[in-house]
C-alpha positions in Angstrom: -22.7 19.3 -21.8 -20.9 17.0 -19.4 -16.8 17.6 -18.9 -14.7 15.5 -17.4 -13.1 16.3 -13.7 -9.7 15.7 -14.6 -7.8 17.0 -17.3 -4.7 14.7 -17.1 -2.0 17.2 -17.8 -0.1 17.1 -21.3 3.3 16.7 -20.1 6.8 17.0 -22.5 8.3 15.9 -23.9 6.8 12.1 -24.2 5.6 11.9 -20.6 2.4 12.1 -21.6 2.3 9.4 -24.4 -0.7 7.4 -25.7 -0.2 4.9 -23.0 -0.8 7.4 -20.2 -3.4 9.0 -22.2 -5.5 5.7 -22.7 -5.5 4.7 -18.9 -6.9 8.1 -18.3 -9.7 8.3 -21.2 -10.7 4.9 -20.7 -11.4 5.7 -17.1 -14.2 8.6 -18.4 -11.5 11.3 -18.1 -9.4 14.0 -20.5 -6.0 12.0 -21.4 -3.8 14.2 -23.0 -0.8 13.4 -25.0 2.0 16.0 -25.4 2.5 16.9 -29.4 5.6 18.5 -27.6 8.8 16.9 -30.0 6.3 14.5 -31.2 8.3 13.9 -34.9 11.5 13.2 -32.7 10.0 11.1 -30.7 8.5 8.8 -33.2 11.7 9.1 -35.4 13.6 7.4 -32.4 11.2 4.7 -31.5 11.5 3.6 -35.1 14.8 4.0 -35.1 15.2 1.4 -31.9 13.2 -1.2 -34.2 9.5 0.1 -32.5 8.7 -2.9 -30.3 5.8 -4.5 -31.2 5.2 -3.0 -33.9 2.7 -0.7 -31.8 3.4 2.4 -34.8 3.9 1.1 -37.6 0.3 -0.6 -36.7 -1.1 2.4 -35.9 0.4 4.2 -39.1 -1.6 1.3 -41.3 -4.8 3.5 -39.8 -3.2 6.4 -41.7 -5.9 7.9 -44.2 -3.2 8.1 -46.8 -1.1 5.1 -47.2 1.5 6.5 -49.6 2.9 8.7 -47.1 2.6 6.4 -43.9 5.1 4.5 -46.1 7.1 6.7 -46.9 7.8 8.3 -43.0 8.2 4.4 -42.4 10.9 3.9 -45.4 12.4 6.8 -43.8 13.1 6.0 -40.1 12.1 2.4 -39.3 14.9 -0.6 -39.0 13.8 -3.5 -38.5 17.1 -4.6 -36.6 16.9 -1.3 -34.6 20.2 0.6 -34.1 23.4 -0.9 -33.9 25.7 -0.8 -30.3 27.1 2.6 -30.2 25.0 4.1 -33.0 23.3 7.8 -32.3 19.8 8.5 -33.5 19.3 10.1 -37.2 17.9 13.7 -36.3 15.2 15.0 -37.9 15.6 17.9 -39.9 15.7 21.4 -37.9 12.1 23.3 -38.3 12.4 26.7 -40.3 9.6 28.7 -41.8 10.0 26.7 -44.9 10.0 23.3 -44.0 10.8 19.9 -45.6 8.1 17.8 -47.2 9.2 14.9 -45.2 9.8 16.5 -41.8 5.6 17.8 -42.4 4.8 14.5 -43.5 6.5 12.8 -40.3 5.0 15.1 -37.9 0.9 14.8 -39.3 1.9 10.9 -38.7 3.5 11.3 -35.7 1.0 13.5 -34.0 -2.1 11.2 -35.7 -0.7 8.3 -34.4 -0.5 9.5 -31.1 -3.8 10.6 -31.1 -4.9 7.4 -32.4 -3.0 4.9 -30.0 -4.7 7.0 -26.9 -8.2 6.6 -28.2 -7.7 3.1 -29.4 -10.8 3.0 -31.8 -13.0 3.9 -28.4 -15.4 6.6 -29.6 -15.9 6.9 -26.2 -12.2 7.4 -25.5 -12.0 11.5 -24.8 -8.0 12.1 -26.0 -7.0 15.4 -25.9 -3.3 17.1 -27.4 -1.2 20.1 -25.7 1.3 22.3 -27.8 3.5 24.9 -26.4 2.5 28.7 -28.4 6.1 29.4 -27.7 6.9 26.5 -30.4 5.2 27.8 -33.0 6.4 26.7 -36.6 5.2 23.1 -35.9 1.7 23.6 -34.7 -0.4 23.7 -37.8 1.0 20.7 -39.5 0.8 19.3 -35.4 -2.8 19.5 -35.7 -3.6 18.3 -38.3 -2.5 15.2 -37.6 -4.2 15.5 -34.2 -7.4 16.3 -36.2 -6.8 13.6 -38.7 -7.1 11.0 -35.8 -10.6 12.9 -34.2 -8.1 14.3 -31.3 -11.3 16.0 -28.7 -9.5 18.4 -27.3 -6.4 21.0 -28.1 -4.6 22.6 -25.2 -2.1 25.5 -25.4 -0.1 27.7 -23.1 3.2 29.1 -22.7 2.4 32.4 -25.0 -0.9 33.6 -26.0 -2.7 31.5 -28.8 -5.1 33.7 -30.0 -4.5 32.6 -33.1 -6.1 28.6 -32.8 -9.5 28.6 -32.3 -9.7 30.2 -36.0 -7.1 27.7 -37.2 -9.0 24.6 -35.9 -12.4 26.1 -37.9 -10.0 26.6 -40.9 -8.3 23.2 -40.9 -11.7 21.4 -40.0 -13.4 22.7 -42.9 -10.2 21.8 -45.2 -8.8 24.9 -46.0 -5.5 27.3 -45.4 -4.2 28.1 -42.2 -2.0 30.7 -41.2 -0.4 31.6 -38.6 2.1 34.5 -37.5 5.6 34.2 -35.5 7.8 37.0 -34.2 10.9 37.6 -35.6 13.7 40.0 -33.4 14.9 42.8 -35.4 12.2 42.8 -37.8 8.7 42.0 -38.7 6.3 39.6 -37.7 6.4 36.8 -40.5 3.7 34.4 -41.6 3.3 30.3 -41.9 0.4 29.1 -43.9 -0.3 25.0 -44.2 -2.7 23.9 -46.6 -4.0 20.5 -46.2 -5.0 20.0 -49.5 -1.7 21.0 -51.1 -0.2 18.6 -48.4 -1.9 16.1 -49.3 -2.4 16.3 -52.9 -5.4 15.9 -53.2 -9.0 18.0 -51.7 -8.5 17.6 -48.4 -11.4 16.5 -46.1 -13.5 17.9 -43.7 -12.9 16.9 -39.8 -14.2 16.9 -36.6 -13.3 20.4 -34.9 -11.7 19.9 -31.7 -12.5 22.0 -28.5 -9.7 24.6 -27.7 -8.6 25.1 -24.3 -6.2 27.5 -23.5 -3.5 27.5 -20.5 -3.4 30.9 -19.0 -2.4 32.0 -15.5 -4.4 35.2 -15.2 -8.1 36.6 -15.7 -6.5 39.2 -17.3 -5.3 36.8 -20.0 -8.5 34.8 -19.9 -10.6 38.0 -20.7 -8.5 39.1 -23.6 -8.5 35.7 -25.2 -12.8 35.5 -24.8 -12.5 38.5 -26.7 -9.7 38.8 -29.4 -9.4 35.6 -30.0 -9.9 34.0 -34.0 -12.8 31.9 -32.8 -14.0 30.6 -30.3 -11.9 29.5 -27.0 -14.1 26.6 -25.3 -12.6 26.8 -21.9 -9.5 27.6 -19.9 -7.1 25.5 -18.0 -6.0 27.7 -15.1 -2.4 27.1 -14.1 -0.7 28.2 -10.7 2.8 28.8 -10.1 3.3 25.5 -8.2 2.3 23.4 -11.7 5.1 21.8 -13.1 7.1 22.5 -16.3 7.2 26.1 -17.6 5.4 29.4 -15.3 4.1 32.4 -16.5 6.5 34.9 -14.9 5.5 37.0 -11.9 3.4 39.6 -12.9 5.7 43.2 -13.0 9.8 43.3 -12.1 10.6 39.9 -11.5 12.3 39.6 -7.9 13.9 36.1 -6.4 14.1 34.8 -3.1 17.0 34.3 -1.0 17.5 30.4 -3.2 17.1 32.2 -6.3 13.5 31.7 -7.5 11.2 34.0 -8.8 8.9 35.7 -6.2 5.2 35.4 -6.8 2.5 37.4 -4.8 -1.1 39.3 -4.8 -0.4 40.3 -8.0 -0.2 36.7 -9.7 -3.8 35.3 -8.2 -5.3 34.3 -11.1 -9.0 35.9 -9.5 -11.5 32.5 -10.6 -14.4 34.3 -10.0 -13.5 36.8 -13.3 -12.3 34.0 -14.7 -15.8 32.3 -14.2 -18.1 35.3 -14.8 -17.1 34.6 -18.7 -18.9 31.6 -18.2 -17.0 29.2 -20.1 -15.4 26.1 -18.4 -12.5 26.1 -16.7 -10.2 23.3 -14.7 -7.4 24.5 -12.4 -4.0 23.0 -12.4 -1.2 23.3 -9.3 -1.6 21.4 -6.4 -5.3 20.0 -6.5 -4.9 16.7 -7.0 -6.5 15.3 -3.9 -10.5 14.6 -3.6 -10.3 17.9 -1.4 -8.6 19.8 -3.8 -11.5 18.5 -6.6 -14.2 20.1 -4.3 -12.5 22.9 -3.8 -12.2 23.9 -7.3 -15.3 22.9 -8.1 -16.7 25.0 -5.5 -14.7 28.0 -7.0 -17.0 27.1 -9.8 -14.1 25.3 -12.1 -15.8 22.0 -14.0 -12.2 20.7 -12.1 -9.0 20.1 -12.5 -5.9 19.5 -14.2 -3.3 16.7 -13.2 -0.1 16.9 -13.8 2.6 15.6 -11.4 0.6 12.7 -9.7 0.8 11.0 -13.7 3.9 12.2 -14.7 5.8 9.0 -12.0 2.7 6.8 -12.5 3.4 3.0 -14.0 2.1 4.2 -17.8 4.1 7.7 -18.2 6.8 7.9 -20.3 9.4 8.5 -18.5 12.4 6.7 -17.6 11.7 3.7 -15.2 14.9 4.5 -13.6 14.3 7.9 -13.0 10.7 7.3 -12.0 12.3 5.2 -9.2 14.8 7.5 -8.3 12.1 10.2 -7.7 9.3 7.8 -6.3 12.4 7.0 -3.6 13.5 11.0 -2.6 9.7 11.3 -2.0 9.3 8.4 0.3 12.1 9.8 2.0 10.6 13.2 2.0 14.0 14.6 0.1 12.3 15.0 -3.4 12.5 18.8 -4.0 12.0 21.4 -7.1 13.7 24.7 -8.4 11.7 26.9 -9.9 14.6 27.8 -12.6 14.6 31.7 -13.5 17.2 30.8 -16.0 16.9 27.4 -17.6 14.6 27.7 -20.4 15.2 29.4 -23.4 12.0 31.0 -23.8 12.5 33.3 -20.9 10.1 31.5 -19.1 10.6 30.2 -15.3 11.2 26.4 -15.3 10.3 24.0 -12.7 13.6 21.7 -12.5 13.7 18.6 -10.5 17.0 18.0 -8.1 18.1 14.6 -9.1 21.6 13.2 -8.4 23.0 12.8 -12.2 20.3 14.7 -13.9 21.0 18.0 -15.5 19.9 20.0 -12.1 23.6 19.2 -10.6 26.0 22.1 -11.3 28.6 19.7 -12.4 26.6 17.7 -14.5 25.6 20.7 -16.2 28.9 22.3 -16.8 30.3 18.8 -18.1 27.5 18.9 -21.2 28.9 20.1 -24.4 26.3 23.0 -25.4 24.7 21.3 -29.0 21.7 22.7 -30.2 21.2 20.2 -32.9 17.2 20.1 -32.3 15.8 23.3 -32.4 12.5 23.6 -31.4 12.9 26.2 -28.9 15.3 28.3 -31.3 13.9 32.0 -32.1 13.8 33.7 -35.3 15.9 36.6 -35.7 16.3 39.4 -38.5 19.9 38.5 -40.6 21.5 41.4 -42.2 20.6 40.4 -45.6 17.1 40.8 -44.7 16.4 37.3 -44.6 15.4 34.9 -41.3 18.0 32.7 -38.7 17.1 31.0 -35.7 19.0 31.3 -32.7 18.9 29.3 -28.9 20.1 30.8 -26.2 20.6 27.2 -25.0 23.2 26.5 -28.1 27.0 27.4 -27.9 27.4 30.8 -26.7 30.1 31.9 -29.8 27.0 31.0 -32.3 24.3 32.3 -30.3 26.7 35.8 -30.1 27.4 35.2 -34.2 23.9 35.6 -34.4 23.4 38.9 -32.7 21.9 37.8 -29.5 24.3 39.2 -26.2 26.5 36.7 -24.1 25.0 37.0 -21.4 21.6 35.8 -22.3 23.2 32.5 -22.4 24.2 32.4 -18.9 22.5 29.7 -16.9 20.6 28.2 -20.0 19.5 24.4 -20.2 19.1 22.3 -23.9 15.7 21.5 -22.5 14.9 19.7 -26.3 18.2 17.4 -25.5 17.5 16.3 -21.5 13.7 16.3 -21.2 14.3 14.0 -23.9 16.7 11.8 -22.5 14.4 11.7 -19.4 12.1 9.1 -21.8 15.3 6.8 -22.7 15.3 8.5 -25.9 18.5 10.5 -25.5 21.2 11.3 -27.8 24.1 9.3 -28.1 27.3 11.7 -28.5 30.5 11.0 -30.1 31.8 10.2 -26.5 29.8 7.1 -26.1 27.7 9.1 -23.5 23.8 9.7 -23.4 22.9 13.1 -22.9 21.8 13.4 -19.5 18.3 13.6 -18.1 16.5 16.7 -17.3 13.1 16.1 -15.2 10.1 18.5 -13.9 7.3 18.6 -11.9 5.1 20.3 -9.6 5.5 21.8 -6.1 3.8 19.1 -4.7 6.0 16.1 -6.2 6.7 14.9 -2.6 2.6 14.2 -2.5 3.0 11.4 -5.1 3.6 9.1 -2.2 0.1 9.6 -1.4 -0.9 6.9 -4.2 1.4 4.3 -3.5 -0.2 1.6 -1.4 1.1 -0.3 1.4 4.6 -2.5 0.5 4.3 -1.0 -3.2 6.7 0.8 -4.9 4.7 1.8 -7.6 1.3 3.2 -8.9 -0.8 3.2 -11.7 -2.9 6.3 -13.6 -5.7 4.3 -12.2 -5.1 4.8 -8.6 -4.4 8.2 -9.0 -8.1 8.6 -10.4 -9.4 6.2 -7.7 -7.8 8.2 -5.2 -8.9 12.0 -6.3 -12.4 10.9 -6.8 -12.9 9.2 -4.0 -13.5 5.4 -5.6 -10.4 4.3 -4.3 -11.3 0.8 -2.5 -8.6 0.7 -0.1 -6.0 3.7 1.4 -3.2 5.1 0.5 -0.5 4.6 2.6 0.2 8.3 3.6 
């Protein structure tokens, strides 16, 4: 079977929309679009009035018209919002969720999927979900599956759980899933499509799984325990951007504050390979060298993250895409690889931008709102019964809740900012907009690599060009 050579990296939340993910599939690559806050997402743009009509289009595709309408009755306006208006939130997920907060995220997540592959069969669209954000992901691909998404890619935790979800959704029936719960026992999340639906449900393509790991350790074990059957691996360094797997025994930090990786944290591609399934590696390859170089290593090639992430069709912020394209001509574009930031314990690449939550002051000005909640964590109550908690939210309710004071210290509303970093951010009852959070790779200050000569911007398309070596004319440094 022929794989693609680049896996264009499913960045979150919104950077890597349908737009991004097109330019790359229809260029015989993986495009990936982030299912990461996916319902929220989709929620705001029809909120703002959706310009030109692009989803409510795509939502006419929708196999089950009755409940396209309904998520449209719900959150479009035709108008848009009015001057000083804050976005409608989306309910908050919990283990028992609200029929129209599953119905919104199957159509958000389908028409995602759908946009990207733009009735190309030939158009190879992949989604990535986070394990670590676990209550969402069933009903999240679904949707996915509903719109004959290729590919599924997961990280941040261990998914051994997917591969025999897909077969189970595929062939119509219950899935279930488990989620941790502090103080208490693991409890369980079931979606069935056909009592979703109403009606039998179909059968669907099943989409390949690839999991994100950072380790052949981890790689092994999933081949193994997994439900089903893992098709391949995407192995990511620490340079990638966005969350790390944590240094590998007591974490240490170096003299800025960032975590310390070593020998230990190789990830060892020849184990990795000896399992024989396909893998692409991720952190600093995106150069036609790098490509050779993991292929030599014996990968099929390699994730791309970064390089996308400030190209013309991301989502992000054109006014934060110019800020960064700008530090990186000027060689001043730097990242923090954040022991503290995310909730999930996880090390967080955080980009230094003037304004953007990575300034101490900025930070510390923020009122702490957790009023999103997909990184919350579910905790044992005293009546037996199941709360969520964010380390992220403020400190006197995260404390309310049992979790200690100083597990708040340092925290980021990574929901909120990475948000705001698309222009979809949350207008508070100061007349602000929650301020921007971006990340990246290592190697941001490479992007400049793709910008030709008296440009001051790039496309997905010269990124490919310039990776596999079909670039017609060179970069200018």
């Amino acid at each position: 079977m022929k794989f693609p050579q680049i896996i264009q990296g499913g960045m979150g939340v919104a950077i890597s929309n349908w737009r991004l993910a097109r330019s790359v599939a229809e260029k015989g690559q993986l495009g990936v679009v982030s299912g990461t806050a996916i319902d929220t997402v989709h929620s705001r743009i029809l909120q703002d009035g959706d310009e030109g009509g692009l989803l409510c289009n795509i939502y006419k595709k929708f196999p089950f018209q009755d409940m396209a309408q309904r998520v449209v009755d719900r959150w479009y306006s035709v108008t848009g919002r009015a001057e000083k208006q804050p976005y409608k939130l989306i309910p908050v997920l919990n283990e028992k969720p609200a029929k129209s907060l599953l119905e919104l995220t199957v159509l958000s997540c389908f028409g995602e999927v759908a946009l990207a592959k733009n009735g190309n069969g030939e158009n190879q669209v992949g989604i990535n979900l986070l394990d670590k954000i676990r209550l969402p992901q069933l009903q999240s691909l679904y949707g996915a599956m509903l719109a004959g998404v290729d590919y599924i890619l997961m990280g941040a935790g261990i998914p051994r759980h997917v591969p025999g979800v897909l077969d189970k959704l595929a062939d119509g029936q219950p899935a279930t899933m488990k989620f941790g719960v502090a103080g208490g026992e693991e409890a369980e999340y079931t979606f069935d499509p056909s009592e979703f639906l109403g009606q039998p449900a179909p059968k669907l393509k099943r989409p390949k799984f690839l999991a994100i790991i950072s380790s052949a350790v981890l790689a092994i074990s999933l081949a193994k325990k997994s439900s089903g059957k893992v098709d391949g691996f995407v192995v990511e360094n620490a340079t990638a951007g966005g969350h790390n797997a944590p240094p590998r025994g007591p974490m240490q930090l170096d003299a800025a504050g960032q975590p310390i990786y070593g020998p230990r944290d190789n990830p060892e591609l020849d184990k990795i390979a000896a399992l024989g399934s396909p893998f692409w590696v991720a952190g600093g390859y995106a150069t036609k060298k790098g490509l050779a170089e993991a292929r030599a290593a014996g990968a099929a090639g390699i994730q791309v993250g970064t390089p996308f992430a400030f190209c013309n069709e991301s989502g992000m912020a054109a006014t934060l895409k110019r800020k960064v394209i700008e530090l990186a001509k000027a060689g001043r574009a730097k990242i923090f690889t954040d022991p503290l930031s995310s909730p999930t314990d996880f090390p967080f690449k955080v980009g230094q931008v003037e304004g953007t939550l990575s300034e101490k002051k900025v930070y510390e000005a923020r009122e702490r709102i957790c009023d999103m909640g997909y990184l919350r964590s579910a905790y044992k109550k005293a009546d037996g019964g199941i709360g969520y908690r964010c380390a992220s939210e403020p400190v006197s309710n995260y404390v309310a809740k049992g979790g200690k004071s100083e597990e708040t210290a340092g925290r980021m509303c990574l929901c909120n900012g990475l948000l705001a970093s698309t222009g979809l951010g949350q207008l508070r009852k100061n007349e602000t907009v929650e301020s921007m959070l971006m990340t990246a790779g290592d190697s941001i200050s490479d992007i400049v690599r793709y910008i030709k000569e008296g440009a001051e911007s790039y496309s997905a398309a010269e990124v490919l060009n310039s990776i596999l070596g079909t670039d017609p004319a060179p970069a200018s440094a």
